[in-house]
N, C-alpha and C positions, 0 to 999 in steps of 0.2 A: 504494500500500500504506500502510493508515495505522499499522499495529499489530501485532507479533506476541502470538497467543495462547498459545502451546505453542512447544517449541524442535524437534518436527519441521518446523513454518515456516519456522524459521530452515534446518535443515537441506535442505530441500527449495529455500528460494533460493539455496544453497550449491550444491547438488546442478546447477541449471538452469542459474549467470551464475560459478558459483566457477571453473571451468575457461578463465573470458576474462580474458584479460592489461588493465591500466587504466594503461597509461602504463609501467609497466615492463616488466623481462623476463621476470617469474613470475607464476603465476596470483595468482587474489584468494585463494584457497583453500590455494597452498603456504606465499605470506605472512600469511596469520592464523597457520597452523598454524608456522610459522619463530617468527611474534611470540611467540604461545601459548611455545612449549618456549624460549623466552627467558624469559620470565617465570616457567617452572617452576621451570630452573637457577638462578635469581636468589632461590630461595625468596619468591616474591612472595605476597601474599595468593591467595584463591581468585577473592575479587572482580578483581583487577589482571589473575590469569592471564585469568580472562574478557573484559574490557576490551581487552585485548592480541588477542584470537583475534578478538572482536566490530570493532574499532574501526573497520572499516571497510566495517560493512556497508550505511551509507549507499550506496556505489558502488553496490551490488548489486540495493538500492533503486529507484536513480535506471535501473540497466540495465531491469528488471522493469517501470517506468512509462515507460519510452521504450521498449519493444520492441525491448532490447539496443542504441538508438543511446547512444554514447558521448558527452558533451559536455566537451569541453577547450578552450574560449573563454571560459565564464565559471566564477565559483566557483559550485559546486551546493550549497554548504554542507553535505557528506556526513556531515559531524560532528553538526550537527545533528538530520537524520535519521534517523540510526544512533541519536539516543539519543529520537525521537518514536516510532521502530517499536520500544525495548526494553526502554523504562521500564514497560510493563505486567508484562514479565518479572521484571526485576531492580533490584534498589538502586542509591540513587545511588553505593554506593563502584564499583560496575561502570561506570551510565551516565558518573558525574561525569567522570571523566577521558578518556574517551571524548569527550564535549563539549569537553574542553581539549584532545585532541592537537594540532591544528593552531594552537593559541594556542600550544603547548609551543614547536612549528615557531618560530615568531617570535619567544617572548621567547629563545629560546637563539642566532639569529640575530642579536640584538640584543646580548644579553650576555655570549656566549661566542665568545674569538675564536679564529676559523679554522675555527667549526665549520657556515660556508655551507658552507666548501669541501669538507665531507664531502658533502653533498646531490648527491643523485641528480639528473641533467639533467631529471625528473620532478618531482621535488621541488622545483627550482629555478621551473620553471615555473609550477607550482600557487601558491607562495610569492607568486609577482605578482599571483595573481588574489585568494588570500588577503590581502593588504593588504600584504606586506612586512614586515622587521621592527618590531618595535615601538616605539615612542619612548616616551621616559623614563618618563616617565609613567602608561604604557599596561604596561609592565615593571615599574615599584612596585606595580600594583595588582596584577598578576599573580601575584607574587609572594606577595602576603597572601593569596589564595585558601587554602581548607583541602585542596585537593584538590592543588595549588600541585605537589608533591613524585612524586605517583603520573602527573601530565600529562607530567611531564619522564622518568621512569623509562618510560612506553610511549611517549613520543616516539621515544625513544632506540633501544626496541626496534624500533620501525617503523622507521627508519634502518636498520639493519642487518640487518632479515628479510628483505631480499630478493638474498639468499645462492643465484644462480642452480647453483654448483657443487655444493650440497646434493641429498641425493635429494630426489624430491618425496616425500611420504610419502601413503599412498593416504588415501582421505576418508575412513575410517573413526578415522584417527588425529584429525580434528578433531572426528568424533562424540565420540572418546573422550574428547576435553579437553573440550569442551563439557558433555557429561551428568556426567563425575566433576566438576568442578567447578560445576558445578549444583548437586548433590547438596550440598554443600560449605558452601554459602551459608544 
């Protein structure tokens, strides 16, 4: 898939791979929509709230061009192509941070302590194939990024969306954050 044109695409790869678990306990589709209404409560932008629902549609991606096989050996770079299939749709305030979550992952493992120890045994593992924390230097630069602030605030969200005691809320509720915050932008 190299591109979406419309956001029935999106919904429609939502629709076919959102309901398969990727390393954790909930789907891809309850943790968008978990990240999403984190970032509602947060009064986040409209762009952020997107980025937060979107951010990992790479996965969904990588299911769609593998015929739903899963790969957990190497990094797929799902950040990346979450923001090559959505930058036709949306601005960089959406894609931008979306491209830093998983940097987010590292510089806060680097620079904040104890907060590996929140990470999901999923997150842990992916974190190895990602590179590890970051070193000094790789964390000063990160930090100057202009997006710097919005990577760390959906990082955070992604940590904690996947709240398996929560209802799942049905997919209409991810329609609903996706197209009103569409509309928004």
């Amino acid at each position: 898939m190299n591109k979406f044109t419309s956001l029935i695409e999106i919904e429609s790869l939502f629709e076919k791979w959102g309901q398969q678990f990727y390393s954790e306990n909930i789907s891809q589709t309850a943790h968008a929509v978990q990240c999403a209404q984190l970032a509602e409560e947060a009064d986040a932008s409209s762009a952020l709230v997107l980025a937060a629902l979107l951010h990992d549609v790479g996965h969904l991606v990588d299911l769609e061009d593998s015929s739903g096989r899963e790969e957990h050996t190497i990094d797929t770079v799902h950040e990346a192509t979450a923001v090559r299939v959505l930058a036709p749709l949306f601005p960089p305030a959406v894609t931008a941070p979306i491209a830093l979550h998983v940097d987010g992952k590292r510089w806060l493992c680097a620079r904040e302590d104890g907060y590996f120890e929140t990470l999901s045994p999923a997150s842990v593992a992916s974190l190895a194939l990602q590179g590890g924390p970051m070193s000094d230097q790789e964390a000063d630069r990160f930090m100057a990024m202009p997006q710097f602030e919005d990577a760390i605030a959906l990082r955070r969200w992604d940590d904690i969306g996947k709240d398996i005691s929560k209802d799942q809320l049905p997919f209409d509720e991810f329609r609903r954050i996706l197209r009103f915050h569409f509309e928004q932008l």
